[in-house]
Each structure stands twice: as structure tokens, then as C-alpha cells.
N, C-alpha and C positions, 0 to 999 in steps of 0.2 A: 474401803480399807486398803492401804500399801500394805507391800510383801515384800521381806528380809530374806535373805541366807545367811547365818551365822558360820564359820568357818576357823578350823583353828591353821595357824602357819607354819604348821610341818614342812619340813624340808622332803622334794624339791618345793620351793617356792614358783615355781609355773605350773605348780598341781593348783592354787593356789588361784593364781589368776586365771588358768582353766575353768575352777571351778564356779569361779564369779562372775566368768564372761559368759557360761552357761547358766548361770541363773539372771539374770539381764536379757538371755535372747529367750528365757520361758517366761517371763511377764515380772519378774522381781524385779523392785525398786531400790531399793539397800544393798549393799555389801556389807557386811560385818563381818570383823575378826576378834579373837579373844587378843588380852595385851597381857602377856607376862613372858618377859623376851629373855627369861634363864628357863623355861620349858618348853616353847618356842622361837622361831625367827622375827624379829623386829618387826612390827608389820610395817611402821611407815614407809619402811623404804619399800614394802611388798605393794602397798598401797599405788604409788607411782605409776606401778606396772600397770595396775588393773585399773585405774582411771585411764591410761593409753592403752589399753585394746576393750574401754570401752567406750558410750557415749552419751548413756545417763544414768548410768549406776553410779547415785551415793555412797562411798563406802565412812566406816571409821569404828573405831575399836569398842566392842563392849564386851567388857568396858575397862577403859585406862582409870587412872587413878592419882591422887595430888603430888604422890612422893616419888615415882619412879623417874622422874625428869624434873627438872625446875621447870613453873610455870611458865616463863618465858620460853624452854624450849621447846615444850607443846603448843604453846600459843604459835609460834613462828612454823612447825610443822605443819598444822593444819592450812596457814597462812600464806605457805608458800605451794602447799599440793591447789589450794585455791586461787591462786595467782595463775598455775599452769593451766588446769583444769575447769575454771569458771565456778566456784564454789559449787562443789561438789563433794562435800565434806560433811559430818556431823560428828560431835564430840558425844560420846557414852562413857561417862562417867560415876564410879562410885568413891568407897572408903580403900578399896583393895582388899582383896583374899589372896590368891596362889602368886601374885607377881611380890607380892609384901611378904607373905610367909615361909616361903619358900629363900631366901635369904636373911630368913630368921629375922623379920619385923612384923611388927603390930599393923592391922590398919588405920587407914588416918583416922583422925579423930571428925567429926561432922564439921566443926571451926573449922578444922583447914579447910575439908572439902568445900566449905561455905565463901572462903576466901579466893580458894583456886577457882573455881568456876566463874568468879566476877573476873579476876585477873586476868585467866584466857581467853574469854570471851571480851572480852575490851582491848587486846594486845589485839589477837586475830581479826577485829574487825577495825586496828586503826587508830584506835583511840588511846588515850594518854590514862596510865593509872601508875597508882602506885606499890609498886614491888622491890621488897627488903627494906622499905622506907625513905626510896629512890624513887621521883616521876619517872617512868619508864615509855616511851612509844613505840611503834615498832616503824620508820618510817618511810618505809615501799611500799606497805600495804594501800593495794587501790582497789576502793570497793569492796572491802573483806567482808565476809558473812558468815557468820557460825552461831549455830545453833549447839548450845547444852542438854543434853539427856539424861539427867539422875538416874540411876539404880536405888531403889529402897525396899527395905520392907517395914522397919518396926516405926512407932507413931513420931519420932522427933526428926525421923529422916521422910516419911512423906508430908511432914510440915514444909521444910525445907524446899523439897520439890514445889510444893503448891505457891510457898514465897519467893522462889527466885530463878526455876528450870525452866527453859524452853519446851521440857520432854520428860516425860518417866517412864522409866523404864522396868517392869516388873517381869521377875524370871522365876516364871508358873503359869502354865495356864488355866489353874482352876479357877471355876469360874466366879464361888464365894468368896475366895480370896481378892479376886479382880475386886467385885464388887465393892469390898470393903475399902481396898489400897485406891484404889481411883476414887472414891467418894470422900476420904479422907485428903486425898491430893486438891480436890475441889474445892472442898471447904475450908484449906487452908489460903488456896490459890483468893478464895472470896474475901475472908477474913482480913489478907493484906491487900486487897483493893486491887488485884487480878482480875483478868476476864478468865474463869479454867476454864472457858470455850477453846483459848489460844495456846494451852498445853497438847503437844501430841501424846496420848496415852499405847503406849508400846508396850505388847505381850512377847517374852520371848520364850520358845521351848521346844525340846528336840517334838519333832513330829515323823512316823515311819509309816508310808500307806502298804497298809497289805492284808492279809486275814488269819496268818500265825500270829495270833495276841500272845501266846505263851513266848515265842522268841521273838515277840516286836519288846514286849515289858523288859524283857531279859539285856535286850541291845538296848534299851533305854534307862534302867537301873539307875546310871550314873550319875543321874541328873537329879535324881532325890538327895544324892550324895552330896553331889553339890551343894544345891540348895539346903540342903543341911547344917552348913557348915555356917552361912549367915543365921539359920534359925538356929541355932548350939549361941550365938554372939545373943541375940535376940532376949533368949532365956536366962542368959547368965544377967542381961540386965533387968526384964521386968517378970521372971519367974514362968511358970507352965499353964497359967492362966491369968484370966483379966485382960490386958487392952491386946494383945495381939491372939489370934483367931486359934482356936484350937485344931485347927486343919492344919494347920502351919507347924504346932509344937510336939503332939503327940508320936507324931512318930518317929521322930529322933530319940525317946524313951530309951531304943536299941543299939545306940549310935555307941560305936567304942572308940573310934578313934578314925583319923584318913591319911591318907598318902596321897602326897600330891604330886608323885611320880605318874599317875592313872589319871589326873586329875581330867572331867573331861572326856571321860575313854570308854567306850563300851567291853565288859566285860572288869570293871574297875571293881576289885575284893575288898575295896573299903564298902561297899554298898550293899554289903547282903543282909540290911536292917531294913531296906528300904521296901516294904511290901507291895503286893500288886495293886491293891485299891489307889497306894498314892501315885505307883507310876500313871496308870488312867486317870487320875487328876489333874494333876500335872503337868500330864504331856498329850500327843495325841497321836493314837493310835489306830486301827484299826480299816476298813476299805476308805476310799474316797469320801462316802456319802458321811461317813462317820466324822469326817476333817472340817469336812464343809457343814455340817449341824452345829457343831462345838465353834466353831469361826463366828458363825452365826448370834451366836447366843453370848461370844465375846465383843462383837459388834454392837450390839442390844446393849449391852451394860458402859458402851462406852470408849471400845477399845478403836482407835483408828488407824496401827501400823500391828503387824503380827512378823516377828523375826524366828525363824525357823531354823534352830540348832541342827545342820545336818549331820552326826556323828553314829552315824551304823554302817550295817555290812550290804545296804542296799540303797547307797543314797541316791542315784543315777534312776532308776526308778521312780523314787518319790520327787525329786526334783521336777522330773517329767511328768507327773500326775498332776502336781500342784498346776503345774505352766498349763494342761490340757484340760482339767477338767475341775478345780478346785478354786484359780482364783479365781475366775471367770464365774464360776455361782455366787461370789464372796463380793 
């Protein structure tokens, strides 16, 4: 199993690449940053930095989204960070939530997304496609390589994944959940005449090693919150039971509403619906040993990268836990 650090791009931005050079010298193979550049800093340009003070840390956003850039200017971003850096890049990609909503738009629709992922994935690796109804190439690219990582959860978007992602990306780490979203990714991946041996299946979710559960759940809250917000999209389309998992829908029952000012944030006051069974779901919590059993049993089911949301009041600890004694059982 590879090992992530998710990270959001707060300003200073050399907190930033600090913190992702630090997770590179603890045994993390990923970089990641969230992408919604009106509640953060742009990460690509942040990106730059942190492939130059590192030297095999993959980094790339999860996840960006169809409409925040024209296809072409993420195609060439990724393009050109791979041109300096020896592709060292991976595209995470969804529909969009807080970078779409947060200037008052919708997420994309699955079509688009279904289109932008061919699109940049064939500009960034060189190839000739068609965008706006224009042959489009990008013609520097040498030797370009990128890999696509869907975000989903409900059944039309891990179709999607299974017919046409290099990558899925699931933000939850319960493990019934996994179970179901990865199996259904499979069977799609089979059905269009994929190998889903050749999809990476990616967990992502805050994780806090310590033995205060009452205030590790409390710093983690957020992230139900989160998550919420695609399962609240989920419900409105196929209702509170039948094809998507009742672990998933029940407990937004509470949900009144978010702000995506907090979005992300520990101590976020939209999330006080989200009770303690689901943050221990969800997320992982509690000493070492506890990290590495649930790693475990996400491995068993299939999982082969785990990206670790760092967003508490102790991450320099758990970072170092994971590096000394967590990935290394994993």
C-alpha cells in the first residue's frame, strides 16, 4: 500500500511545501492538495515548489474539477509541472463541491466530467483530441504521462470510474463502504472489458494517532461534514434507501445546512450532526495499533494507496507516527 498527505494551501504557501517535504522524508509517496483557489491559494503554482525541494513525491490536487479551468489549461499544467519534474504528477478529479459552490455554481454534470478526463488526459500526454470542436494538440509535450483519479460515490459515477479512470478515489474510510464502492468500480471496470487489476483504488481520510478519542472525533468532525455534502447530492437523486449504502445516508438525517467558509476545518459548526460512531467510521483514529488494524483490513478489501487528510491541532505527531511505525506494518 502507497501513502498520501492531503493538505490544504493556506497561506504562507512554504507551510505548504514544508509540509510535503516532511511527508516524503517519513516514507509518503503522494502529495496532495485540496483545489478551490477562492478559499485557498492556487495550488499549481504551489505545486512547482514542492516537486523542487522534493524528489519523489507525486503531488496533484484532490480533487480539481471540469469547470474551474478550461480543459486545456489543466491539461498543459499538469504537462508542463511533468516536463520539469519527470511526471511526477497525478490528476484527482471529481464533479466539484466548495471550488463550484462557493461562487455560486452547481457541480459539473458526470458528461462533462466524462469528457474532461478524456480531454486532459490526451492533451497532457501529447496526443491530438478534440476540444470545443477544434483538433487540439499540445506540441512540447515529450513523453507526457498522466494518470486520472475519479472521486465518487453514488452508482453512475463508480460506473464511470470502472469504464474509463486510471484511479478511484473514495473519501471515507469505512470499510463497508470501501467494500461496496471498490466492487462496484470493478464490475464496471469488467463489464467494459477493463482489467480493474489496473485501477488504483485510493482511500482518502483525516487520520489523528493518539488516545484522546473524545477530542481526536472532535478535531475530526469536519470531515463527516464534508462528506455530507456529496451524500445530501446522493439523496436528492436516488432517495435514503435502495442502491447506495445506508452507512452513507443515515446520518445526514441531521444535516441543516454548511458553510463553506470552515470548509475542511477542524472545529467546523456546520458539523455538529455528525455523530461519533460515524466519525470512527470514517476516519481513523485512536493509538498506532489502531491505524495499522483498519489499514489492514482496507488492504484486504482491496485498497492499494491510503491518502491521509492532515487537518488537526497535532499533525506533526501523526505524521511521524505514520513515517515510524504505521507504514512500515502496512
Amino acid at each position: 500500500m502507497d501513502f498520501g498527505v492531503v493538505l490544504q494551501t493556506d497561506p504562507p504557501a512554504r507551510d505548504v511545501v514544508a509540509g510535503l517535504t516532511a511527508a516524503e522524508d517519513n516514507g509518503f509517496r503522494y502529495g496532495w492538495t485540496f483545489d478551490s483557489c477562492v478559499l485557498w491559494q492556487e495550488p499549481f503554482v504551489i505545486y512547482s515548489q514542492v516537486l523542487a525541494a522534493t524528489k519523489h513525491l507525486i503531488v496533484g490536487p484532490m480533487v480539481t474539477n471540469p469547470s474551474t479551468r478550461d480543459w486545456s489549461v489543466t491539461a498543459s499544467l499538469f504537462a508542463t509541472l511533468n516536463d520539469m519534474f519527470g511526471n511526477r504528477t497525478v490528476c484527482g478529479i471529481g464533479r466539484g463541491d466548495s471550488a463550484r459552490r462557493v461562487i455560486g455554481q452547481p457541480p459539473a454534470s458526470l458528461a462533462t466530467l466524462k469528457d474532461a478526463m478524456h480531454v486532459i488526459k490526451e492533451l497532457a500526454e501529447g496526443n491530438e483530441v478534440e476540444h470545443h470542436g477544434t483538433p487540439v494538440r499540445i506540441p512540447w509535450v515529450r513523453d507526457g504521462r498522466l494518470e486520472i483519479w475519479m472521486a465518487a460515490y453514488g452508482p453512475k459515477a463508480l460506473r464511470l470510474v470502472g469504464e474509463q479512470a486510471d484511479g478511484f478515489i473514495l473519501q471515507t474510510a469505512d470499510p463497508d463502504i470501501a467494500r461496496w464502492t471498490i466492487g462496484s468500480v470493478r464490475d464496471a471496470a469488467t463489464a467494459a472489458g477493463r482489467d480493474p487489476d489496473s485501477i488504483t483504488m485510493c482511500v482518502a481520510a483525516p487520520a489523528y494517532v493518539g488516545t484522546n478519542l473524545a477530542h481526536q472525533r472532535d478535531q475530526l468532525r469536519w470531515f463527516g461534514g464534508m462528506v455530507g455534502n456529496h451524500v445530501a447530492d446522493l439523496v436528492a437523486r436516488y432517495g435514503d434507501s435502495g442502491v447506495v449504502p445506508k452507512a452513507l445516508t443515515d446520518y445526514i438525517k441531521g444535516r441543516a445546512g454548511y458553510d463553506y467558509a470552515h470548509h475542511g476545518r477542524a472545529g467546523n459548526p456546520s458539523t455538529d450532526f455528525v455523530p461519533d460512531e460515524i466519525v470512527d467510521r470514517f476516519c481513523l483514529v485512536g493509538p498506532e495499533s489502531a491505524h495499522v488494524d483498519r489499514l489492514q483490513e482496507l488492504k484486504e478489501i482491496g485498497v492499494h494507496n491510503f491518502a491521509l487528510y492532515l487537518m488537526h491541532d497535532d499533525k506533526e505527531k501523526t505524521l511521524s507516527a505514520y513515517g515510524k511505525n504505521v507504514i512500515t506494518h502496512v
